[in-house]
N, C-alpha and C positions, 0 to 999 in steps of 0.2 A: 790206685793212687799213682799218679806218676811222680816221680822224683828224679830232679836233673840234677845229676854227676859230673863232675871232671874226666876228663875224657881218661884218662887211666885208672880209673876207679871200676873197679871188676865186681863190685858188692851187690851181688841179689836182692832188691828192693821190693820184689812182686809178693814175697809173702812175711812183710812187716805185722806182728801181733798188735793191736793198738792195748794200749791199758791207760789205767788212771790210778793217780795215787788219791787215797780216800783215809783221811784219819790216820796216814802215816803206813799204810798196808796200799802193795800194790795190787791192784784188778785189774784181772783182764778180761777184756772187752770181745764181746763175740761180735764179728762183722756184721754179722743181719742185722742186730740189736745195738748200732751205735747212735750217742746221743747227738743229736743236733747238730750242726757247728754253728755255736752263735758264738756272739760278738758285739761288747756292749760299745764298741766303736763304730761310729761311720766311716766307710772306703774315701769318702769325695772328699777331695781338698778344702770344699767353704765350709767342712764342718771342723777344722784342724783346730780352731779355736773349743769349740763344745767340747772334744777329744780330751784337749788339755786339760780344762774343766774338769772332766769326770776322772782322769788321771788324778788329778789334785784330791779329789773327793775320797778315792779310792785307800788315798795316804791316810786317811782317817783312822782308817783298818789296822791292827797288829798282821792282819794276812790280806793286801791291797789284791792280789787276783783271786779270792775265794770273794773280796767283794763284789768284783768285775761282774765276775759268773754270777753272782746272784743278781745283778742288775741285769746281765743278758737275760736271764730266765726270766723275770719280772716282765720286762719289756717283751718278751717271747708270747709270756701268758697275754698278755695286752694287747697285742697284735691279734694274735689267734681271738679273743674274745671277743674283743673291741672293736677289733681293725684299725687300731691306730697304736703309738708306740707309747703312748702313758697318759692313760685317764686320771682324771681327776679323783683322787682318791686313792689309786690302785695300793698305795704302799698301806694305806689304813687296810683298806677290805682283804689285801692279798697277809696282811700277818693276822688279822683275825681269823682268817680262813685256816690261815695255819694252825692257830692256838686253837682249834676248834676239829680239826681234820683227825679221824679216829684210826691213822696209819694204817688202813687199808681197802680203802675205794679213791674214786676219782672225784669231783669235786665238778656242781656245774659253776661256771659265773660269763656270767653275762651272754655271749650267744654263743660259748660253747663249752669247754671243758677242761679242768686242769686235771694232766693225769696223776696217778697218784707217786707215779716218780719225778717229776717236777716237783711236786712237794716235797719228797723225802730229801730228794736234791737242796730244793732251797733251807731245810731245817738245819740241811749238814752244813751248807755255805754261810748260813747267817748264825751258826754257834762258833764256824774256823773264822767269819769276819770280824764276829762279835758286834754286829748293828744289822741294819736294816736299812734302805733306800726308801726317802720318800719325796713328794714335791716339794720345793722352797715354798711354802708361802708368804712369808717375809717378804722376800727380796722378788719371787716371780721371776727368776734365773731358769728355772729347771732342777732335774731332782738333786738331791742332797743324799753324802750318807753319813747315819748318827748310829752313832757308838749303843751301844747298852748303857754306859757308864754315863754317859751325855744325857739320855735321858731318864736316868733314874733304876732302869732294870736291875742292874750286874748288882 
């Protein structure tokens, strides 16, 4: 990882531990085994409007970047299966998969695979988001995130 410093900054940077905080306990993350780095954002400026969008969407949340994360992961799984960045359906099939996954194997759908720490991942981000992401079909915007409370769960 490189990381640029102030030029009087003498700080060791080559052997940073990464971790993650999970459920209020911090993990540390072994480097072979790091996750992904996703990102439920586009880099490209003509997306800054969508950007905002899911920004706003994410305010739905009592915790807006465990919603973030579960939308990257969703979108991850999409890509990988689908090859596109949000099928029609996916937020229906991908929380059935959930409610249905016997926490411990991988999972097929559609033309390839969800591991089964993707899963464990998204169980933990949509209990710290308290919702779930799925398409507008209403409006035909793009995806939306609903509470548990919103729809009836909590």
């Amino acid at each position: 990882m490189k990381v640029k410093a102030s030029e009087d900054d003498r700080t060791d940077y080559s052997n940073i531990t990464p971790v993650k905080i999970v459920n209020g306990k911090l993990i540390t993350l072994e480097k072979e085994n790091l996750p992904s780095n996703r990102a439920a954002f586009s880099e490209f400026l003509a997306d800054r409007e969508e950007n905002l969008r899911l920004a706003l969407e994410a305010l739905k949340s009592p915790n807006p970047d465990a919603a973030l994360e579960l939308l990257a992961i969703m979108e991850e799984i999409s890509k990988d299966c689908f090859y596109a960045s949000w099928i029609m359906g996916n937020g229906y099939n991908l929380e059935s998969i959930l409610k249905l996954w016997n926490g411990t194997s991988n999972v097929s759908y559609g033309g390839g695979e969800i591991t089964q720490q993707q899963l464990a991942l998204m169980r933990v981000l949509s209990e710290l988001s308290q919702g779930w992401w799925f398409w507008d079909e209403d409006q035909d915007t793009g995806v939306i995130f609903q509470s548990y409370t919103y729809r009836g769960i909590a």
